[in-house]
C-alpha positions as a Markdown table, in Angstrom:
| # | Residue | x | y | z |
|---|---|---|---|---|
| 1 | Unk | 24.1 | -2.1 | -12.5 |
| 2 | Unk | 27.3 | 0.1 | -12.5 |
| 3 | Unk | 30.7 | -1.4 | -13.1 |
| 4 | Unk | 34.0 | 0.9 | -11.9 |
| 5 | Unk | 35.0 | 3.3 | -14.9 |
| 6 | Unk | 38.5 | 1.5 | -16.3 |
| 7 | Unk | 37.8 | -1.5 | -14.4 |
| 8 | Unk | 39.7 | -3.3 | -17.2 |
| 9 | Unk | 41.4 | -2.4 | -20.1 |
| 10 | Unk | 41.9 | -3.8 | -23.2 |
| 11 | Unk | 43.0 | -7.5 | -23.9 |
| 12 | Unk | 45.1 | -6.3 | -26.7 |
| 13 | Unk | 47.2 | -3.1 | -27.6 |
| 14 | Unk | 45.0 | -1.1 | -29.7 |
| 15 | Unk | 46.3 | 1.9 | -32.5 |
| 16 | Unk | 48.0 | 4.1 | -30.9 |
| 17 | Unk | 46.4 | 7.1 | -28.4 |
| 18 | Unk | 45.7 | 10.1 | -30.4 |
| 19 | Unk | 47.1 | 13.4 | -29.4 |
| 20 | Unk | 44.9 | 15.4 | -26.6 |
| 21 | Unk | 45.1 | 18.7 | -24.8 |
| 22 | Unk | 46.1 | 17.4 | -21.2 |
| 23 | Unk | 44.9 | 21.5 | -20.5 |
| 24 | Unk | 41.0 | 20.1 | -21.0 |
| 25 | Unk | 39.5 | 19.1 | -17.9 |
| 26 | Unk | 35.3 | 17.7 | -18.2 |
| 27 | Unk | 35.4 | 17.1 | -14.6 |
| 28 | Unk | 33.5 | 20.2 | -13.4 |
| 29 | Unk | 31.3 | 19.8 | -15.8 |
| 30 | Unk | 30.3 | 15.9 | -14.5 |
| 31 | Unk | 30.3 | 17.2 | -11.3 |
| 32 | Unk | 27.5 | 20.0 | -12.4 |
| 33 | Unk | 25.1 | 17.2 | -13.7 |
| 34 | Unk | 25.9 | 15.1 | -10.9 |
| 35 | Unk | 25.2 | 17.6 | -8.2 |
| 36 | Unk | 22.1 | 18.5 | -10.1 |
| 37 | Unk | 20.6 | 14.8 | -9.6 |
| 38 | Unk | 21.8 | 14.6 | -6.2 |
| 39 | Unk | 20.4 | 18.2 | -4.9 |
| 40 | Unk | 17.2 | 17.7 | -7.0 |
| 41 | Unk | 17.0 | 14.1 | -5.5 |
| 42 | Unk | 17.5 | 15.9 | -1.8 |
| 43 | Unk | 15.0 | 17.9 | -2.5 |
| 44 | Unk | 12.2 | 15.9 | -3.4 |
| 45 | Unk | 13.0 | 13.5 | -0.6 |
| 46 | Unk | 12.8 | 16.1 | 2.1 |
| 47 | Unk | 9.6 | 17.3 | 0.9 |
| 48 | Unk | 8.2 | 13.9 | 1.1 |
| 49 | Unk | 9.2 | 13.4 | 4.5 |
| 50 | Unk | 7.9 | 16.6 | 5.5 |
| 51 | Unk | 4.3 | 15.8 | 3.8 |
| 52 | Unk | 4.3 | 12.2 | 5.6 |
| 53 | Unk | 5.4 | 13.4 | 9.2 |
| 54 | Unk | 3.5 | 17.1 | 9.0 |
| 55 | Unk | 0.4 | 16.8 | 6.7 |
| 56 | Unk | -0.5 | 13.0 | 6.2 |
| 57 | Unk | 0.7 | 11.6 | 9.8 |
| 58 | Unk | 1.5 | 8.3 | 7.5 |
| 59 | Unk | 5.5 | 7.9 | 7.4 |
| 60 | Unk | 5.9 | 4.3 | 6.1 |
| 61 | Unk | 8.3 | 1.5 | 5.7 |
| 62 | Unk | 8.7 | 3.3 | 2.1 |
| 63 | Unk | 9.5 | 6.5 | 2.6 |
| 64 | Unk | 12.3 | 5.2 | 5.3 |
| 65 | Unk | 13.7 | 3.2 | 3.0 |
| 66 | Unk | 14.0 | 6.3 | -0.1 |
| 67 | Unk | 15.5 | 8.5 | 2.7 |
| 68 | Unk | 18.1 | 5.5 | 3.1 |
| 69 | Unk | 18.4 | 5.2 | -1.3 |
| 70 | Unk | 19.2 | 9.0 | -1.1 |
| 71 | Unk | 22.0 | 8.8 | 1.7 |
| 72 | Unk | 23.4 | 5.6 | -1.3 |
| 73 | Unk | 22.9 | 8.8 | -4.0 |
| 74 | Unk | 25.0 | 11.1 | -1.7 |
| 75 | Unk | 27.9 | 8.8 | -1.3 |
| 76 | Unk | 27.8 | 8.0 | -5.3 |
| 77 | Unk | 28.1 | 12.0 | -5.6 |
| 78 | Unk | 31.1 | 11.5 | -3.1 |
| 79 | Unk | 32.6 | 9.1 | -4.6 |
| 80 | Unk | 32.3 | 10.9 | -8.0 |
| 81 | Unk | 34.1 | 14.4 | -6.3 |
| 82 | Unk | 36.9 | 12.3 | -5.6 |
| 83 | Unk | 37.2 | 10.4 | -8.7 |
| 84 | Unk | 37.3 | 14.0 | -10.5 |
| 85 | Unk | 40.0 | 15.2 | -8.5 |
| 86 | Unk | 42.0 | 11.9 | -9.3 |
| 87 | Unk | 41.6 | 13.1 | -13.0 |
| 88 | Unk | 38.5 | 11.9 | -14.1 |
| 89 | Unk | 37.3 | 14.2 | -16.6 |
| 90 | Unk | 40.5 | 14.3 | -18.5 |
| 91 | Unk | 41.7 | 12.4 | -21.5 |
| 92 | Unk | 42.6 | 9.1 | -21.0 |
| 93 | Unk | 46.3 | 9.5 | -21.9 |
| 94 | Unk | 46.6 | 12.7 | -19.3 |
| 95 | Unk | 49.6 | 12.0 | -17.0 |
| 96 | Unk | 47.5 | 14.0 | -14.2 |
| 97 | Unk | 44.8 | 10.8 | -14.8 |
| 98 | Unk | 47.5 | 8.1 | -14.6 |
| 99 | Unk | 49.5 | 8.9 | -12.1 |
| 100 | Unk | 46.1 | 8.1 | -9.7 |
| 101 | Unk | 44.7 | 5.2 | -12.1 |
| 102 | Unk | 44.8 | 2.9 | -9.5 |
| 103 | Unk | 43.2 | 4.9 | -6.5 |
| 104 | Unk | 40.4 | 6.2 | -9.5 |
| 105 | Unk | 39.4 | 2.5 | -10.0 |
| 106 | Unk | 39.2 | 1.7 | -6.6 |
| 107 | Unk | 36.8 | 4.4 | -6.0 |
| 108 | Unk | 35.0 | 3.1 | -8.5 |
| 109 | Unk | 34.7 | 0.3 | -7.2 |
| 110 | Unk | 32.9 | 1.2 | -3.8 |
| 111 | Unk | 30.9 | 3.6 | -6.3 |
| 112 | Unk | 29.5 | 0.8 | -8.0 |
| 113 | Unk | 28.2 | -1.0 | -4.8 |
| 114 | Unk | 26.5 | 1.9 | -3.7 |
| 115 | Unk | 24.7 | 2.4 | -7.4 |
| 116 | Unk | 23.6 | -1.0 | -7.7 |
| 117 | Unk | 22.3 | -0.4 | -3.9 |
| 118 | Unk | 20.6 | 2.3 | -4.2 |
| 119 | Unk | 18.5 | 2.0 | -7.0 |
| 120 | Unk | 17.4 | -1.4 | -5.7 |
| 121 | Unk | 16.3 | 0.1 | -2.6 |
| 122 | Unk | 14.4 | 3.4 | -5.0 |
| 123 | Unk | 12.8 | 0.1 | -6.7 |
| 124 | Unk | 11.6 | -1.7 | -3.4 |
| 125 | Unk | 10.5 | 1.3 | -1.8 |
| 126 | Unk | 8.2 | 2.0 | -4.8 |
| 127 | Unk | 6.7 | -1.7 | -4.2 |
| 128 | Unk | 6.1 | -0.8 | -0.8 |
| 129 | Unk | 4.4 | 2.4 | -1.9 |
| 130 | Unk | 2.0 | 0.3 | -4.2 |
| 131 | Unk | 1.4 | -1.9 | -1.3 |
| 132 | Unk | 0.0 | 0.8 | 0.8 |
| 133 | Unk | -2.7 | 1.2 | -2.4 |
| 134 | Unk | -3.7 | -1.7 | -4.1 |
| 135 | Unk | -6.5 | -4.6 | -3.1 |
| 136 | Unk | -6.8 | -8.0 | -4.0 |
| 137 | Unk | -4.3 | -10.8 | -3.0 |
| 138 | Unk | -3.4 | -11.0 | -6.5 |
| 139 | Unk | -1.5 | -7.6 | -7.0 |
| 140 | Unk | -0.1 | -8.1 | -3.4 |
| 141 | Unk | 1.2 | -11.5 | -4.2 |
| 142 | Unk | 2.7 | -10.0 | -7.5 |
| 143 | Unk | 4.2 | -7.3 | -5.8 |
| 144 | Unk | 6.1 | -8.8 | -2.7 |
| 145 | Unk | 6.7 | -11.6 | -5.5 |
| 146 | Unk | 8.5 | -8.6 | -7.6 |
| 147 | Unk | 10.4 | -7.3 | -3.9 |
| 148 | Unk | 11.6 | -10.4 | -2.7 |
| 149 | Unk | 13.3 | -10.7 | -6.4 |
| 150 | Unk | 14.4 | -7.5 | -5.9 |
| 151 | Unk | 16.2 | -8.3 | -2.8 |
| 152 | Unk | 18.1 | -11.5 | -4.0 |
| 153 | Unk | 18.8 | -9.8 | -7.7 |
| 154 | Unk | 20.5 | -7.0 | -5.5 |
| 155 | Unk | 22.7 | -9.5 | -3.5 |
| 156 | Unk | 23.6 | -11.1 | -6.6 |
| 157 | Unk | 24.5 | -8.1 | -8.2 |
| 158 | Unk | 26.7 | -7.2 | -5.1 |
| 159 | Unk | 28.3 | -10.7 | -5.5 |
| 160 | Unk | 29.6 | -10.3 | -8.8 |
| 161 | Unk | 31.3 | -6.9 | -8.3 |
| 162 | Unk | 32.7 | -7.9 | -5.3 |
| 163 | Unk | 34.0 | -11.0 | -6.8 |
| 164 | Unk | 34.8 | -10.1 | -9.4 |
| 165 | Unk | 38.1 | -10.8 | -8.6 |
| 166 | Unk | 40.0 | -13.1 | -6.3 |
| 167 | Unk | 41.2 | -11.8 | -4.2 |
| 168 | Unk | 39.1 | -9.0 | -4.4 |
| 169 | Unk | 42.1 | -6.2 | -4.4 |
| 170 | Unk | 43.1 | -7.5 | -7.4 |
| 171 | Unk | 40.1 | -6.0 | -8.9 |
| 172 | Unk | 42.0 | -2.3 | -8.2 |
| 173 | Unk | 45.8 | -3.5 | -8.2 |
| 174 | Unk | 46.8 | -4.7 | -11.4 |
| 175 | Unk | 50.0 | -5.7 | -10.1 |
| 176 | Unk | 47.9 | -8.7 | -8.3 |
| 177 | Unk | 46.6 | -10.0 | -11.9 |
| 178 | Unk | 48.8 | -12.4 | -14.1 |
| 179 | Unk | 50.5 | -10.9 | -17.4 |
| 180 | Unk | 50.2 | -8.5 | -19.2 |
| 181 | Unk | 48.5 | -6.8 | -16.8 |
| 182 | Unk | 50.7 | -7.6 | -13.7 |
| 183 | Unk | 53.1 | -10.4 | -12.2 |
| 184 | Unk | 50.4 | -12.2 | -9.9 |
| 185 | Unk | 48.0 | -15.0 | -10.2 |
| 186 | Unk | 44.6 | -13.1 | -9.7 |
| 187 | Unk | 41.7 | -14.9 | -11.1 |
| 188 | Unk | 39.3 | -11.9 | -12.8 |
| 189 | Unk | 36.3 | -12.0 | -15.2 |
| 190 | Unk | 37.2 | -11.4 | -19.0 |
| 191 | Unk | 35.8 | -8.7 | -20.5 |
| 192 | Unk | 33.0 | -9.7 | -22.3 |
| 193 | Unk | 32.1 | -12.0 | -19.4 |
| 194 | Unk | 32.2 | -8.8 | -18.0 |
| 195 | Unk | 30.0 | -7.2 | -20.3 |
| 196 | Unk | 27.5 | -10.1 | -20.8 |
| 197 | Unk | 26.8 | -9.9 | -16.7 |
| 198 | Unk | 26.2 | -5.7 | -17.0 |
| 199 | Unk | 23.8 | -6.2 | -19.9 |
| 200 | Unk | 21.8 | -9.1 | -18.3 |
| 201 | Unk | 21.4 | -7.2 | -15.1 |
| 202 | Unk | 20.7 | -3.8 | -16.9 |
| 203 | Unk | 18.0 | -5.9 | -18.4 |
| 204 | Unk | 16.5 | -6.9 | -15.4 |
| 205 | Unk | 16.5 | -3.5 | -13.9 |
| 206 | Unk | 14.5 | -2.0 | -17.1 |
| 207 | Unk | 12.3 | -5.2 | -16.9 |
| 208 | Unk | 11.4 | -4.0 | -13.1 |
| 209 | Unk | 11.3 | -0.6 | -13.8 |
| 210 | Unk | 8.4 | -0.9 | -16.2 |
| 211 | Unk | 7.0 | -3.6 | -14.3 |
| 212 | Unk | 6.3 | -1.0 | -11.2 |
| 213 | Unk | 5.3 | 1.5 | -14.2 |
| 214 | Unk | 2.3 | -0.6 | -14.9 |
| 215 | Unk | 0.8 | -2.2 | -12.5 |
| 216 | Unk | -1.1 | 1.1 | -11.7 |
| 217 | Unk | -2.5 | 1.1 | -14.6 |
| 218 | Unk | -5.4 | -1.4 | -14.2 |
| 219 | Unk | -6.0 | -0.3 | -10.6 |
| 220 | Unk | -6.3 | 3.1 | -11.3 |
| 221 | Unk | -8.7 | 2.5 | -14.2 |
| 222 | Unk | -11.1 | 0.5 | -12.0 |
| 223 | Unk | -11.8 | 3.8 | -9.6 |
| 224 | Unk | -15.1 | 5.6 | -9.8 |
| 225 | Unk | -13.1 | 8.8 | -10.5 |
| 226 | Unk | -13.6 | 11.0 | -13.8 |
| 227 | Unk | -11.6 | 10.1 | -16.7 |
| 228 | Unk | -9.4 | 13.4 | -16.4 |
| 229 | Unk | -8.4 | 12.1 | -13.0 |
| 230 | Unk | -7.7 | 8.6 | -13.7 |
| 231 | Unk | -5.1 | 9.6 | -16.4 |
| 232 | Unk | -3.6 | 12.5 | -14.2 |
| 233 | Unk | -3.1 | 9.3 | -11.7 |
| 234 | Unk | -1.8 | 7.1 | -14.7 |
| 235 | Unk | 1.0 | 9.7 | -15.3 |
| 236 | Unk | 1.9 | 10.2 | -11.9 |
| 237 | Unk | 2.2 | 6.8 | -10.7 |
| 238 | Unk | 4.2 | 5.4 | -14.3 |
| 239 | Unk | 7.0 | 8.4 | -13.4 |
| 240 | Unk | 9.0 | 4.9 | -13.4 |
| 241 | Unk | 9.3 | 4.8 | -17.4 |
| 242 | Unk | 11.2 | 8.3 | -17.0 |
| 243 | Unk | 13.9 | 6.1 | -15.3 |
| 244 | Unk | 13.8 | 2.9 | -17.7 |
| 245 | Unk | 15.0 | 6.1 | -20.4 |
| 246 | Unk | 18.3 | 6.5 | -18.5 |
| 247 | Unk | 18.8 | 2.7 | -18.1 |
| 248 | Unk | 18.6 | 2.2 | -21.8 |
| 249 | Unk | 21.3 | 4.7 | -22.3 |
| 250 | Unk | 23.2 | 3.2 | -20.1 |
| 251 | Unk | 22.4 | -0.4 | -21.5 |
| 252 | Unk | 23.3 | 1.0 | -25.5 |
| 253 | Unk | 26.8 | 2.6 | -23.7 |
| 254 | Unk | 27.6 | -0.5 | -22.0 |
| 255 | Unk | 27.8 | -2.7 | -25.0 |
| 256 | Unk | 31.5 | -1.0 | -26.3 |
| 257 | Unk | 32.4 | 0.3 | -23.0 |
| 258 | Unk | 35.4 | -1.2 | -22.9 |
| 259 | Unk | 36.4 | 0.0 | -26.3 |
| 260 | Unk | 35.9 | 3.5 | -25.9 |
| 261 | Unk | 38.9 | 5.5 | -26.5 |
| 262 | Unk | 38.8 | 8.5 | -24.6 |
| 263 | Unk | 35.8 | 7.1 | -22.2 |
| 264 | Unk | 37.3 | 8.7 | -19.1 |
| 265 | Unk | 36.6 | 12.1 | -20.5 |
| 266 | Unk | 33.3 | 12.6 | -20.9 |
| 267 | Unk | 32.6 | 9.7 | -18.4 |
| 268 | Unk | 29.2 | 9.4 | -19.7 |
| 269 | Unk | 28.1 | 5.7 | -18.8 |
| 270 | Unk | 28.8 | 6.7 | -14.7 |
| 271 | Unk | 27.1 | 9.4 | -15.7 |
| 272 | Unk | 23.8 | 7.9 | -17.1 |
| 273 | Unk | 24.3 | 5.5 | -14.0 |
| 274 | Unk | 23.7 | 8.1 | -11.7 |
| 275 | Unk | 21.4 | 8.9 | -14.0 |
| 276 | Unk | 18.7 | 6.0 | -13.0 |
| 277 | Unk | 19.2 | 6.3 | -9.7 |
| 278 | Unk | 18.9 | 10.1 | -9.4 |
| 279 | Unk | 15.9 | 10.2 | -11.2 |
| 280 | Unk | 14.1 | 7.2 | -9.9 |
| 281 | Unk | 14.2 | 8.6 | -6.7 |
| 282 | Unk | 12.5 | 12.1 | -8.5 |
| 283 | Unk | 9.8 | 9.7 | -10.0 |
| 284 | Unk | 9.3 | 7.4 | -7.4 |
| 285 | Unk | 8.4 | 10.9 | -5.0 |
| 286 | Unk | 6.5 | 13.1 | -6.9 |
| 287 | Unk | 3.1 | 10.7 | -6.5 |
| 288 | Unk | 3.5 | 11.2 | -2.3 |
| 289 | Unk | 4.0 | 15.1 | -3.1 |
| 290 | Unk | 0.4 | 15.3 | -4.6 |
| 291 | Unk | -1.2 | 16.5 | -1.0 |
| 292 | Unk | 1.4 | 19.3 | -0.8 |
| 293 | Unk | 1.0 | 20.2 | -4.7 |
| 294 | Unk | -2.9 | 20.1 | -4.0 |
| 295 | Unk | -2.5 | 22.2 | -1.1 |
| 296 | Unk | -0.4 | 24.8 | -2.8 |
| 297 | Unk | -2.6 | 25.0 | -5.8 |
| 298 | Unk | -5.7 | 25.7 | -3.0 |
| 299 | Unk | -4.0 | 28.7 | -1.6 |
| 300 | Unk | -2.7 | 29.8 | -4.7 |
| 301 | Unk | -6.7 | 29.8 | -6.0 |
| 302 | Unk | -8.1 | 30.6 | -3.1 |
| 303 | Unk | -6.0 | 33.8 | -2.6 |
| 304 | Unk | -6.8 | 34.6 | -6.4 |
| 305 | Unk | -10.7 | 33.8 | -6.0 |
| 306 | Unk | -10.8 | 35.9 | -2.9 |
| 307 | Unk | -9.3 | 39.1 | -4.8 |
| 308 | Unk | -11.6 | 38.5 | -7.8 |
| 309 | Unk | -15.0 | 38.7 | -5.6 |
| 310 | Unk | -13.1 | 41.3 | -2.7 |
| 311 | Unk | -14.1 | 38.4 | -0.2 |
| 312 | Unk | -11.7 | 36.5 | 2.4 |
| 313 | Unk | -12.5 | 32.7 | 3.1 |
| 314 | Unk | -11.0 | 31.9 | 6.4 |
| 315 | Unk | -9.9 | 28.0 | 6.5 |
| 316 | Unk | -7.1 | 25.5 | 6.9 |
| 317 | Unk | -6.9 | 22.2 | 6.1 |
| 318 | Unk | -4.4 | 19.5 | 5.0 |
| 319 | Unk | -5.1 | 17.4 | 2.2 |
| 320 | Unk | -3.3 | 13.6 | 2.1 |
| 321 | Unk | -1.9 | 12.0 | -0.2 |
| 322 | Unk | -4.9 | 11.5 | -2.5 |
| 323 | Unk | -7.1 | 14.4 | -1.9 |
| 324 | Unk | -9.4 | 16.2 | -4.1 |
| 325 | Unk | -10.0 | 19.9 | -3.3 |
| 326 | Unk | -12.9 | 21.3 | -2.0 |
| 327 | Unk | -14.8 | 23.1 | -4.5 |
| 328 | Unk | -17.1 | 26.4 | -4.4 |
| 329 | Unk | -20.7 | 25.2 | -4.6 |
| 330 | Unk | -23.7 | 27.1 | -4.2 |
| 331 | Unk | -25.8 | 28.5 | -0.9 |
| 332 | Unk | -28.1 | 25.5 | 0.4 |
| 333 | Unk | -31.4 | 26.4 | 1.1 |
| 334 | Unk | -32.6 | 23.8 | 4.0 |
| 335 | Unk | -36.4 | 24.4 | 3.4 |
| 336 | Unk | -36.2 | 23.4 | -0.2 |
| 337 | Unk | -33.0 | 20.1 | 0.7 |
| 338 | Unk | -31.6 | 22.2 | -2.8 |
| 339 | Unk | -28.6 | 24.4 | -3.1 |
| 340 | Unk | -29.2 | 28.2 | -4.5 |
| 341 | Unk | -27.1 | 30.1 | -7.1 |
| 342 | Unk | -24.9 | 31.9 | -4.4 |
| 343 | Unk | -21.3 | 32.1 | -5.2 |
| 344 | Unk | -20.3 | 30.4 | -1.7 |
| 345 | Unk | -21.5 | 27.2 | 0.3 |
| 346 | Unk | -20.4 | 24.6 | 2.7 |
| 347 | Unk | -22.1 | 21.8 | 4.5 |
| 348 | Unk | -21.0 | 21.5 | 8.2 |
| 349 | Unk | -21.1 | 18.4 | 10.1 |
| 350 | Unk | -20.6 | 18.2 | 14.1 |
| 351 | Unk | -22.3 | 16.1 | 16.3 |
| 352 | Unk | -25.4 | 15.6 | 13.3 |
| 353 | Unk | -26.1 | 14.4 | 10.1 |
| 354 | Unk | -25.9 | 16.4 | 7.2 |
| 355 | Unk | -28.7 | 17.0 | 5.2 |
| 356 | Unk | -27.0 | 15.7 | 1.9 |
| 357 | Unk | -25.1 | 13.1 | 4.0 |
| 358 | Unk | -28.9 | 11.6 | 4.6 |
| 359 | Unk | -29.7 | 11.6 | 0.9 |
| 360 | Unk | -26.5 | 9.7 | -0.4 |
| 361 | Unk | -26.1 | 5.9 | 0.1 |
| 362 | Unk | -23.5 | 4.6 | 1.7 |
| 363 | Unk | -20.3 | 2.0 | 0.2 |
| 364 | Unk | -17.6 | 0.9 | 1.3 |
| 365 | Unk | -14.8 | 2.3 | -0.6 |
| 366 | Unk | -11.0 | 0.7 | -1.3 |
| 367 | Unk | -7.8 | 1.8 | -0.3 |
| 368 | Unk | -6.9 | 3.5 | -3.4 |
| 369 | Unk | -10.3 | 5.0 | -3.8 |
| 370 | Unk | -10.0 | 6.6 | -0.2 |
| 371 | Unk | -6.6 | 7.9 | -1.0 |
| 372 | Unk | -7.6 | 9.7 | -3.3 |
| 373 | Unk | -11.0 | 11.2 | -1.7 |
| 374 | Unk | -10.2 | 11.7 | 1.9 |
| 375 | Unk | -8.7 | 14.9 | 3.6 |
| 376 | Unk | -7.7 | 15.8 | 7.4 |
| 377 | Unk | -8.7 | 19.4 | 8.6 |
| 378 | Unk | -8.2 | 20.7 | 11.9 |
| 379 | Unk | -11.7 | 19.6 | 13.1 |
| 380 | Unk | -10.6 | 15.9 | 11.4 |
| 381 | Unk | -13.1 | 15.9 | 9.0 |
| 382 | Unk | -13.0 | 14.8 | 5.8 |
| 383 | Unk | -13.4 | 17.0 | 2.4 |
| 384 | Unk | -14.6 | 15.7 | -0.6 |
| 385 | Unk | -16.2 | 17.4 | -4.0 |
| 386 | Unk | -19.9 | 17.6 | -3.7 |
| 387 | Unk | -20.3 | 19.4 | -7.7 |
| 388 | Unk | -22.8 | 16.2 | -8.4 |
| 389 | Unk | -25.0 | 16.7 | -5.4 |
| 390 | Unk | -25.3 | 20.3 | -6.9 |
| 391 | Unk | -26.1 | 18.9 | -10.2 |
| 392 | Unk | -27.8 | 15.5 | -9.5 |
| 393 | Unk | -29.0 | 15.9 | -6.0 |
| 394 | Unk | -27.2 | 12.2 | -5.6 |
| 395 | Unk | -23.3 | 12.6 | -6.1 |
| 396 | Unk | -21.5 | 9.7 | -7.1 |
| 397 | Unk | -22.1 | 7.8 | -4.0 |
| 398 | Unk | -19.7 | 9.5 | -1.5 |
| 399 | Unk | -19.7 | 10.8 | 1.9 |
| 400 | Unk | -20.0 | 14.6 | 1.8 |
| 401 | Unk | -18.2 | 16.2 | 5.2 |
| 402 | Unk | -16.4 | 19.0 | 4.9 |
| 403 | Unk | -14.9 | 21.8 | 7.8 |
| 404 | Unk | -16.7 | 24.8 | 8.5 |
| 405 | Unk | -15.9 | 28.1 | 6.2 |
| 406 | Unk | -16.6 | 31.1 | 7.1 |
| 407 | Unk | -17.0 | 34.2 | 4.1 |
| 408 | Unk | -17.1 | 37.7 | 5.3 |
């Protein structure tokens, strides 16, 4: 949870200000990391889109609601561009910074709304993500449980920023509060009121964080998938913990906050704010970005293979969200139901059977196991590996379709 930089100062008069260089300015810097987390955010959400509207067809309630946490990230980097021109970068003592110490802290303010905002919305849209996954009532129950606390621990959050004061200006316009700070009869929080409220709900936020982190865990590990694929799925759908890093900074930063004596400068606590948002929403994407990874890796070895052997394979397909590539396997020799030692070889289903599709049983498969073995091609079939039936002559009790290749 963000609080506005300066949005109190001191109870008491501390030593006095050390002598500064008003000429230093860390703003462009701040605004270098922070346009770096926003444009890298950007990025990574477009490409999501684009791989759930143009290769998967499956644009969820999830993905809607990360394109709406990114527009939250953009108006945090907004906020932060005008907090820099106000002289946020410079030492705390900088006339150019106090002359605008009011309007800085009331941009803060709306900044903090639209941090606490958006990385509630990056966490639900993750539990939404998971939903679209996992069997079982129990790991649904647990995980609309975990979004519908989400949802009120956000509100909450909202609550006590926006009330933090009463009336609420006062939290901008020190001139509403009672001495020293101004002439007026405000009612505020104290500061370590204050601080207690951050550092319970940074807590929570970490707590959630790796709660979403782990819950993949034992679903993936039940799959019928090799072991190098299960823990390339681990890694991918944990990214949360990358996040959880930057919330603990920000946690350990918190604590003497508001005895920092140069804080504005370096402005690091905003910036480690920004921080979990912008790389939530880096780690909460990346797993939806596996079909157009997996695609690009296909072309990319494809192209290679065909320059090695001087051959061209003509084929297109799009692989969802969850594919696994399809493989070179070796000629099938229909008189013999066994596949030969030639360097290419596909199995082509139309209207029939396949010959290998006959030999393997059937099972049903879940969610998560079809996400991660089924493929759309232009004919709308499905590609899946068929290395075991080349080995075995059984497979590991899949489906083998794949679209029609031709090598000249």
């Amino acid at each position: 949870m963000d609080f506005p930089t300066h949005l109190l100062v001191r109870q008491a008069p501390g030593p006095a200000a050390p002598t500064y260089d008003f000429t230093e300015n860390n703003g462009p810097q701040i605004l270098a990391v922070a346009g770096f987390l926003m444009g890298f955010g950007m990025l990574v959400v477009l490409l999501r889109v684009y791989v759930r509207i143009f290769m998967t067809k499956t644009m969820g309630a999830d993905d809607y609601i990360m394109v709406v946490a990114q527009v939250f990230s953009v108006a945090v980097l907004v906020c932060m561009i005008l907090e820099v021109g106000k002289g946020v970068g410079r030492h705390s003592t900088d006339p150019a910074y106090l002359a605008n110490f009011g309007t800085v802290i009331k941009i803060g303010f709306f900044r903090g709304l639209f941090l606490v905002t958006g990385i509630s919305l990056v966490k639900i849209s993750v539990g939404l993500f998971l939903l679209r996954i996992v069997e079982g009532t129990l790991y649904k129950r647990i995980i609309l449980g975990t979004i519908g606390f989400l949802v009120i621990f956000t509100l909450a959050c909202l609550g006590t920023l926006i009330f933090q004061c009463v009336p609420v200006s006062a939290a901008w316009d020190f001139a509403q509060r009672p001495p020293p700070f101004g002439t007026g009869n405000a009612k505020c929080y104290s500061t370590p009121i204050f601080t207690a409220i951050g550092l319970f709900n940074g807590a929570v936020n970490i707590a959630t964080d790796i709660a979403f982190a782990v819950l993949p865990i034992p679903i993936v590990w039940k799959l019928s998938v090799n072991m190098r694929t299960k823990i390339t799925l681990i890694f991918i759908l944990s990214l949360g913990f990358v996040a959880c890093i930057a919330a603990i900074m920000r946690e350990t930063l918190l604590v003497n906050f508001f005895e920092a004596v140069d804080g504005n400068f370096q402005n690091a606590y905003a910036l480690w704010n920004y921080a979990e948002l912008g790389v939530g929403i880096v780690a909460a994407c990346l797993p939806a970005l596996r079909p157009l990874f997996a695609f690009i890796l296909d072309k990319a070895s494809s192209t290679f293979a065909s320059r090695q052997a001087g051959l061209s394979t003509r084929h297109k397909y799009y692989m969802q969200s969850n594919d696994i590539n399809l493989s070179a396997v070796g000629k099938r020799d229909d008189s013999e139901g066994q596949r030969g030692d030639g360097r290419y070889g596909v199995s082509v289903t139309s209207n029939g059977r396949d010959f290998y599709e006959d030999r393997m049983p059937r099972r049903p498969m879940g969610k998560l196991e079809q996400s991660l073995t089924e493929g759309e091609g232009d004919s709308d079939e499905n590609i899946l590996p068929i290395q075991d039936v080349e080995r075995h002559g059984g497979g590991n009790n899949r489906i083998v379709k794949t679209t029609e290749v031709r090598v000249t």
